[in-house]
N, C-alpha and C positions, 0 to 999 in steps of 0.2 A: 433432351435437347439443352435445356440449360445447364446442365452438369458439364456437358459437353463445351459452351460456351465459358463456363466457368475457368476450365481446363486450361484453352486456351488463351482466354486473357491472362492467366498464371505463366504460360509458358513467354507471352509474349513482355510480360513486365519482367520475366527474368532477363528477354533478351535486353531490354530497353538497358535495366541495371547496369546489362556489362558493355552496352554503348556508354553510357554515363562514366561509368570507372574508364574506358580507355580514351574517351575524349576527355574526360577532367582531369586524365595525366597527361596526354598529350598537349592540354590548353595552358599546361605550367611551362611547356618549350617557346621557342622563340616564332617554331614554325609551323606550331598549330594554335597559333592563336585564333585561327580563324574556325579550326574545331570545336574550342571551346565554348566559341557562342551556344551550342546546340544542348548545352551541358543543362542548362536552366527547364527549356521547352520538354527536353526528355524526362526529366525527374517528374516533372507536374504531371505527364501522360504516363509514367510508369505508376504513380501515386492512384489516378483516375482508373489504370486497368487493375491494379491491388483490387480496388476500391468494388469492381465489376463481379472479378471471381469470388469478395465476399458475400456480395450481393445475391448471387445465385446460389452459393450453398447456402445461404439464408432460405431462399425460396425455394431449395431442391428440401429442404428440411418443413417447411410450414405445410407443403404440402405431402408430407411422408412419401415422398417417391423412394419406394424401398429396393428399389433398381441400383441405387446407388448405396452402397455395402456399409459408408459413416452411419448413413441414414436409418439403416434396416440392421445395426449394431446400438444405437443410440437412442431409437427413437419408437413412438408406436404411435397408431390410428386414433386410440384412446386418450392422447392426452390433451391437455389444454393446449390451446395455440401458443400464449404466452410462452409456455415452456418447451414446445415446441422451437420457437428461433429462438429463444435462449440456449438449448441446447447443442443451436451452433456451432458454441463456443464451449461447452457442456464435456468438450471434450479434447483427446490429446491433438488431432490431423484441425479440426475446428479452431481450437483454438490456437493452434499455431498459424492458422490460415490471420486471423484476425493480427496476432503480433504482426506479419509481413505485412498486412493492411493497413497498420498503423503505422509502420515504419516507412513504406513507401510513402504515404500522405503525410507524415508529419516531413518527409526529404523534398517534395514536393512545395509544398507549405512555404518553406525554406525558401525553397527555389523562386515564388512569387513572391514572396515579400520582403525580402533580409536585403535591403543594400547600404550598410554601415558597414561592412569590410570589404577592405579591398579585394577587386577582381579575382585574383591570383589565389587570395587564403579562401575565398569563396569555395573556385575551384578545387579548391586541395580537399573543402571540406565537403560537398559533394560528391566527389571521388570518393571517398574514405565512406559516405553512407551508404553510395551503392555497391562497393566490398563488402559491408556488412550483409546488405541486402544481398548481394547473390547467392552467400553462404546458408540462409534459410529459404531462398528460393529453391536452392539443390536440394535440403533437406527437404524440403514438402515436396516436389518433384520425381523424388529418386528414396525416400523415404518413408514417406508419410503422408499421401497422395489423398486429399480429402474427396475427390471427385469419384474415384477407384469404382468398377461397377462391378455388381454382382449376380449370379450367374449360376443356377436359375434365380429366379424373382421368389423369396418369403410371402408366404401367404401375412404374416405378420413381424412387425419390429419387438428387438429385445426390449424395448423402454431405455427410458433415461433414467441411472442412479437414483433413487425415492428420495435422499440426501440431497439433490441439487435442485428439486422440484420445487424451488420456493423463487421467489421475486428476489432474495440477492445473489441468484443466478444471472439474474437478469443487468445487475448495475455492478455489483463488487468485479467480476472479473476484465469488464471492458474497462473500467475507471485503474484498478490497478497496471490492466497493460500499456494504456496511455500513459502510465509514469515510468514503470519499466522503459517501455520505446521509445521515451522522449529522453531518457538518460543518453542514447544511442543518439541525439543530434549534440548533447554534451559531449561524447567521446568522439564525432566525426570532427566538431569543432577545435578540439585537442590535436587531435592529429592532425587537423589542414593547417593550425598555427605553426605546430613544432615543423611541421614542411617545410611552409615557408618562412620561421622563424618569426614570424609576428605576434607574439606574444605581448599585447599591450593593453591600457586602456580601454581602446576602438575593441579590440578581442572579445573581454569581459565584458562588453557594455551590450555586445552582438552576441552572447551565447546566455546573458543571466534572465533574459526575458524565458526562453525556454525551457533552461534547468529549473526554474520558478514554476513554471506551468507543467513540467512533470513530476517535481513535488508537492506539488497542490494536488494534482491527483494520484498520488503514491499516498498523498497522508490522506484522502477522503478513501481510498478502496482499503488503506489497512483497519482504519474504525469501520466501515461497512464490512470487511470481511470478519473482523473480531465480536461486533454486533450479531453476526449472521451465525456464527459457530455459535455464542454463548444463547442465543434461542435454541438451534434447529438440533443441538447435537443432545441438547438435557442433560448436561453433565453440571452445568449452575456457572461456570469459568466463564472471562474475559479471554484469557492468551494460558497459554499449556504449554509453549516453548516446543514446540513439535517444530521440526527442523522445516518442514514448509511454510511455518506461520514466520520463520527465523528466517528464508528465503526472500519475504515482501520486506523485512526489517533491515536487512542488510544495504540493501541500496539507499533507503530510508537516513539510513545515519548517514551515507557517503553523499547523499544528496546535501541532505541539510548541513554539514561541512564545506561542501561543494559552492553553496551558495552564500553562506558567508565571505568565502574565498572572495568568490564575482563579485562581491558588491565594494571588498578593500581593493581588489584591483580595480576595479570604475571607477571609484570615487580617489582612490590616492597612491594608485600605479605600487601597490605593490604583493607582496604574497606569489608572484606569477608562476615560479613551481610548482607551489601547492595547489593553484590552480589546475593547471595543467593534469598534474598527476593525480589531483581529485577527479577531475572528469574524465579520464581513464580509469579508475577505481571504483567509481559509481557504475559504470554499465560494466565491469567486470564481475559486482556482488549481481546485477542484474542475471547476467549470463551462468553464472555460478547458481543462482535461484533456478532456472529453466534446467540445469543439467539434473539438478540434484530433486527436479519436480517429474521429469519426463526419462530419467535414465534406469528405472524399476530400481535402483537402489534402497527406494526409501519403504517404507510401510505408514501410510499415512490414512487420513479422510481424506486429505485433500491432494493427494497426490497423482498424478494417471498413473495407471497399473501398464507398463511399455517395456518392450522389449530390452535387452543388453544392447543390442545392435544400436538403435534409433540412438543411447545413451552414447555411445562411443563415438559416434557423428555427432553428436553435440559437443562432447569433449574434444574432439578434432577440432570443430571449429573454435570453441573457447581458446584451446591455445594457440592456434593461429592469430585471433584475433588482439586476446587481450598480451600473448607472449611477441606478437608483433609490436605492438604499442610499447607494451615494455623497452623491447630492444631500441625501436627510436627515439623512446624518452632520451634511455641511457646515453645513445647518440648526440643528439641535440640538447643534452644536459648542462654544458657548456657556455651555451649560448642564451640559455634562457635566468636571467639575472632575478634577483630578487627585486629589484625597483625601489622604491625610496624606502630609508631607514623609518625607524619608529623606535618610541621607549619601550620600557617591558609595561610602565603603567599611561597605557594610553586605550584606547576603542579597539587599534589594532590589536595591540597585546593581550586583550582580553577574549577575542574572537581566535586568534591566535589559540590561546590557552585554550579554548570552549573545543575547537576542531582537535586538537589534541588528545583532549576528554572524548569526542567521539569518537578518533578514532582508536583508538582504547577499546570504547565498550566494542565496537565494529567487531573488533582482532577475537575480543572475547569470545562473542556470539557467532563467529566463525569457527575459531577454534572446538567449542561447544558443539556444533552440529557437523563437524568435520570427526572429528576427532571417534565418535560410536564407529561410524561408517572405516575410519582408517584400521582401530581394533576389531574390528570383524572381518578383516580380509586377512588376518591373523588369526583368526580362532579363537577371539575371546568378545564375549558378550558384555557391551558396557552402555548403563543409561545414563544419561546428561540432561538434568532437570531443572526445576525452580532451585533448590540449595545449591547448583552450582552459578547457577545463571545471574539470580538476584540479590546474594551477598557481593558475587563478584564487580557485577553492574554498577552495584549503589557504591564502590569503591569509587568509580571516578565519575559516575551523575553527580554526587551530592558536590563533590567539589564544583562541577560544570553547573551546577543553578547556584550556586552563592555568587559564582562572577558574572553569570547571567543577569542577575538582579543589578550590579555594579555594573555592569559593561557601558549599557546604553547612557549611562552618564556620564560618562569619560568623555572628554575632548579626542579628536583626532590627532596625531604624531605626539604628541606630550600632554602628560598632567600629572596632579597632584592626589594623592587617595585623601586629604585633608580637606581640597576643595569638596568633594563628594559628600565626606560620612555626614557633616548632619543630615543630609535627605534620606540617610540610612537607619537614622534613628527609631523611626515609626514599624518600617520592616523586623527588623531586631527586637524590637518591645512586644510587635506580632509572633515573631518566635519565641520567646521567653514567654509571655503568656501563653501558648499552646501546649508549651513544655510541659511547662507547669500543670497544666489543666490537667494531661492527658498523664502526669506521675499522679495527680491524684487519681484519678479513676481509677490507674492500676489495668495491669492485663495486656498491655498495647505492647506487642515484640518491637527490635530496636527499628526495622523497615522502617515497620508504617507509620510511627512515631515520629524517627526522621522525616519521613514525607507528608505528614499531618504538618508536624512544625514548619518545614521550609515553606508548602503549599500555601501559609496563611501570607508569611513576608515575601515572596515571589509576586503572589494575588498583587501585592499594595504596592513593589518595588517597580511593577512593570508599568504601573499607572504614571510613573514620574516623570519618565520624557514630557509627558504632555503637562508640567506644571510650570507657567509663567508664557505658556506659550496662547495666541489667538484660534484655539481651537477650528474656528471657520479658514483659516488660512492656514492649518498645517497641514504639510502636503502629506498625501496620500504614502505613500511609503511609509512615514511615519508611524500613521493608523496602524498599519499594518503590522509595524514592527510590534507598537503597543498589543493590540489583538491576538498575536500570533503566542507572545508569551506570556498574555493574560489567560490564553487557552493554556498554555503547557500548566500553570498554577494549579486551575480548575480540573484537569483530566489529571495532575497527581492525587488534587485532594479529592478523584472519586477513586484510583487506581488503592488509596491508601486506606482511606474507609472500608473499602468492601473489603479489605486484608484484615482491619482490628477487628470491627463487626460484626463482621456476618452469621450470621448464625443459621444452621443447618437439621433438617428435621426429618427423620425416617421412619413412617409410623403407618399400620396397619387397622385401617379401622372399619368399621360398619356404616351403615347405611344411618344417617342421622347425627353419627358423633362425631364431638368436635375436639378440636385438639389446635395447641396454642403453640406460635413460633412467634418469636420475640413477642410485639404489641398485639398480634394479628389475633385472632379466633379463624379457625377455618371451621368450618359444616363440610361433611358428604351430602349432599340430598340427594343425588342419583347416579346410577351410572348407568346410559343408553348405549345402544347401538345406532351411530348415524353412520351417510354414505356419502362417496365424493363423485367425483367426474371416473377416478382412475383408481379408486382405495375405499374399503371399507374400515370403519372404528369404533371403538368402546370410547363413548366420551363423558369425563365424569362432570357433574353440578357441583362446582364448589361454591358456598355463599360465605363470602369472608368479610371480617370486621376489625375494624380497627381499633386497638382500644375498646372501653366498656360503652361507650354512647358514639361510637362512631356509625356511618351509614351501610348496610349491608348490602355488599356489592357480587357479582356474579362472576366467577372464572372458570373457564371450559378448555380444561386439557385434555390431547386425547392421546389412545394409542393406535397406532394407525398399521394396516396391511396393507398394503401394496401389490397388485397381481403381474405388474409387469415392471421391471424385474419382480418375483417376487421377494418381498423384503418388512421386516417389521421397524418403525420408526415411532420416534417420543415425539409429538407437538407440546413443545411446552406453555402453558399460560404465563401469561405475564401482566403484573398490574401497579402502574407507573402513580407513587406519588412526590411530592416535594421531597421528600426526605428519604427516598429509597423506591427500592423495587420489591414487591413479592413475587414470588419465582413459585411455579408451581407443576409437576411431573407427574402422571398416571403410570405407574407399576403394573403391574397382572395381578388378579384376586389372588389376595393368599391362601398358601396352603395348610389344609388342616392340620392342627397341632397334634390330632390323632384319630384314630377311628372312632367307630361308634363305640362309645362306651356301654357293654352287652349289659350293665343294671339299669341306666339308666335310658339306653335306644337311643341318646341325641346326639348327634355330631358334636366331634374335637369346637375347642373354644373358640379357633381361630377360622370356622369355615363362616363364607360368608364378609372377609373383611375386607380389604381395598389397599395394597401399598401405595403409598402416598410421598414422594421425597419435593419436601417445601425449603424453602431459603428467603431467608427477609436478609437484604444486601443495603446496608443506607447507603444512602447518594453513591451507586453506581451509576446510574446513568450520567453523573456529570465524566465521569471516563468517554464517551462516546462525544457528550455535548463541547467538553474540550478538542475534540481534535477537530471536529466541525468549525471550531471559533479558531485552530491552530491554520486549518486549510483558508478560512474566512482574511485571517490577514494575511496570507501567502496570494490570495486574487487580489487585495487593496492595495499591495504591493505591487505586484506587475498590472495593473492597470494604473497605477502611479507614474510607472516605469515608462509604459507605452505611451500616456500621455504627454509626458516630459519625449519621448522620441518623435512624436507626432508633430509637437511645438517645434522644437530642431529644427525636425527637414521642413516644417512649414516658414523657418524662418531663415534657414539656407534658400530658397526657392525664394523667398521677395528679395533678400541681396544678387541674389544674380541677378534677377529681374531688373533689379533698377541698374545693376553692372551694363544689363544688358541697352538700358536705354541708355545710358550717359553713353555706352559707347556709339549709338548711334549719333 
């Protein structure tokens, strides 16, 4: 029944969609304006019914009704609940269902609250979301139908992937598709502007609260999703450059371009191009992520294993979509001015340059995960990894955080780099001290050096907005800004550490012996058989120390079976202190180094021993706690933002008021 229900509320917000598209064209005439009214009312109730059909595959899912074919492919009797509606989304029809969920509610959203643009671009720009929306409406409808029933009924479900069976199932992929789909009210906004030509101020000031709130949660699901991989997979990594991890990154850098744009045209009318055509470029790396995640092109972890078909329906619509936008940039190219002048060395100039710099690396890491897939449809086999990614990268990062540290102390339209450098002096003395440091010590390749060094004078340069200022009275944006690249500092100097560092140990041992990775001492003292809800494991006793007088502490990693799918996976241990992580992986007993030796009757040397792959990482976790503090001033900031809008209309609303009494 409620699958059914589900169905329906799908069919019926597709239809709402394409009321919404033809009354938010016809409300840009002269003679439907009276159509238009209904544009608002619609979207909220197309939002509400998304909102319904998610709701039931949620519940057609927690209770394994295996009638329904997602369900009884995805899911089994046995598993926890938790993982049960997480898996959802667990999946390709699932979590496509939730993208259209979020995009209908975030268009909806829109619709009750947004009245800082005029009527007209409003319209233009709900039109252009329920285009988007219809387009994934068809695809799940006519493609990818989550409700789909099955016939006869499994006495049992396949399971859910052993790999996704964990709690950031549960968070990383809602929190990144909130940033993906909220790019998608960035690019509605782009298009109902260039519509109606209104490219202004009012524009940026009505779309940078949004694009704000889907990169605050673009940057909390890419560390939640790079956290989740560097546990669950056991491989000891942060980021591997797998073209799905380069998928969440790509809108990530057009976002944060994006939003610098927004905040020089609000504050000083200008950049409006680059505006424009960023928020067309940001949901385009979006949509580019979805084709190259769901088209079977790729060979990933994290990829859904999908048809050619499904992939070519999404490439349908990408070029419709993002090659429509294209076309009427190029149209309305014209008319859309840059807005007021600026020096090369001013705030503008310097954001200016930073977007520049992103979009650089963007083109890069485009190119990089584009480029295997174009030589293989040619007959040649080509990898694209760290050596090409991260020499190329740090080509125009290292430039982008030196003006990063400078920018925020630049004046607005004109300044002088003369006025600035003494407050540079401290950052700079922090780089040369690091320098320094880290040639003595030797061994540090030129990366992580670079971002050792820069990470110290970034730390200190970002603190300096906030010098000579009334801390209690600076507004909230500010914070923001401060926090946001006091985070990027911190997640270099963990991204850079764990690069010189680390240190990695692959070792076979017995029951009792210990064996040393950097400071650490590890012990075996056991290795049991324990059992789960859905998995049975070999879990080993590790008793590790730190140092020669440190406290001996307990780590339990296992290796686990899985019966439904069945599947063998690594739980890795992990044990968090100030100064690093120790990382720790159960291998399989090893095998003996020979037979019995016929003089002596005793087994080979090596039966009986334990692989073990350990890694002592300093200060990696500041990698994850950085982008936590990166997402942290990206909310101080649009709660700055809305606050500052909230005063506005609160103070439009008493001038009319008193308007209204003098005119009585």
């Amino acid at each position: 029944m409620m699958a059914e229900i589900g169905l329906a509320a799908l069919w019926l917000a597709a239809a709402l969609a394409g009321l919404q598209l033809v009354a938010g064209s016809l409300g840009l005439t002269t003679r439907g304006a009276t159509l238009g009214e209904a544009v608002r009312p619609v979207a909220v109730v197309q939002g509400l019914l998304a909102l319904l059909a998610f709701a039931c595959l949620i519940y057609v899912f927690s209770v394994t009704d295996l009638s329904v074919k997602l369900v009884a492919l995805n899911s089994h009797s046995m598993k926890p609940l938790v993982y049960k509606i997480a898996g959802a989304w667990g999946n390709h029809e699932g979590s496509m269902l939730l993208w259209v969920t979020v995009m209908g509610m975030a268009g909806g959203f829109v619709a009750l609250v947004e009245r800082r643009l005029p009527e007209r671009t409003m319209l233009a720009t709900l039109a252009g979301q329920a285009f988007v929306s219809l387009g994934f409406y068809a695809f799940l409808l006519f493609a990818s139908n989550p409700f789909e029933r099955l016939s006869p009924v499994p006495a049992e479900g396949n399971g859910l992937n052993p790999l996704l069976q964990d709690l950031g199932l549960a968070f990383h992929p809602p929190t990144l598709y909130l940033g993906y789909v909220g790019l998608s009210i960035a690019f509605s906004f782009a298009i109902g502007a260039l519509i109606t030509r209104e490219v202004g101020p009012a524009f940026a000031r009505a779309m940078r609260p949004w694009v704000l709130g889907a990169w605050i949660f673009l940057t909390v699901g890419i560390a939640a999703g790079s956290y989740w991989a560097y546990y669950e997979l056991g491989w000891g990594g942060w980021w591997f450059w797998d073209p799905v991890e380069n998928a969440s990154l790509m809108p990530w850098l057009a976002a944060t371009a994006l939003l610098h744009s927004c905040s020089v045209l609000a504050s000083r009318n200008a950049l409006r191009a680059w505006t424009v055509m960023l928020g067309v470029v940001a949901f385009s790396m979006s949509m580019i992520g979805t084709f190259l995640v769901r088209s079977g092109i790729l060979t990933s972890v994290h990829a859904f294993a999908v048809d050619p078909q499904r992939g070519t329906f999404i490439l349908a619509l990408l070029a419709i979509y993002i090659g429509g936008a294209l076309i009427l940039f190029g149209l309305r190219a014209s008319s859309v001015t840059e807005g007021e002048r600026f020096a090369l060395v001013s705030r503008e100039g310097a954001l200016v340059f930073n977007n520049v710099m992103l979009s650089a690396i963007l083109g890069i890491v485009l190119f990089g995960t584009l480029y295997p897939l174009v030589a293989e449809t040619f007959g040649a086999k080509v990898s694209v990894g760290p050596p090409y990614f991260n020499p190329m990268g740090a080509l125009f990062a290292v430039p982008m955080l030196v003006v990063l540290a400078v920018g925020p102390l630049l004046r607005w339209r004109r300044d002088r780099f003369a006025r600035v450098s003494k407050n540079l002096v401290i950052p700079a003395m922090l780089v040369a001290a690091a320098a320094i440091g880290l040639l003595v010590i030797g061994g540090v390749a030129l990366l992580p050096f670079l971002g050792l060094a820069l990470a110290l004078g970034l730390a200190w340069a970002s603190l300096l907005p906030l010098k000579g200022r009334n801390l209690r009275r600076t507004p909230l944006p500010i914070w923001g800004m401060v926090t946001a690249h006091f985070g990027i500092a911190v997640a270099l100097f963990g991204m850079s550490s764990e690069s010189a560092f680390s240190i990695e140990k692959l070792v076979a041992v017995k029951i009792g012996e210990v064996t040393q990775v950097g400071p650490w001492g590890v012990k075996l003292d056991t290795v049991e058989p324990v059992a789960g809800p859905n998995w049975t494991a070999l879990e080993a006793r590790l008793l590790v120390r730190y140092g020669a007088d440190g406290k001996v502490t307990r780590m339990l990693p296992q290796s686990r079976s899985f019966w439904a799918p069945p599947q063998q996976t690594s739980e890795s241990a992990l044990l968090t202190r100030w100064n690093g992580q120790l990382y720790a992986v159960l291998g399989g007993e090893a095998p003996a180094a020979g037979g019995k030796d016929e003089a002596k009757g005793d087994a080979g040397s090596d039966q009986g021993r334990w692989q073990l792959r350990l890694w002592w990482k300093p200060f990696v976790p500041l990698i994850w706690l950085g982008g936590l503090l990166i997402a942290l001033g990206g909310a101080l900031a649009l709660a700055g933002h809305v606050l500052a809008d909230l005063r506005r209309i609160n103070l439009r609303s008493k001038i009319a008021y008193r308007r209204e009494r003098q005119g009585r």
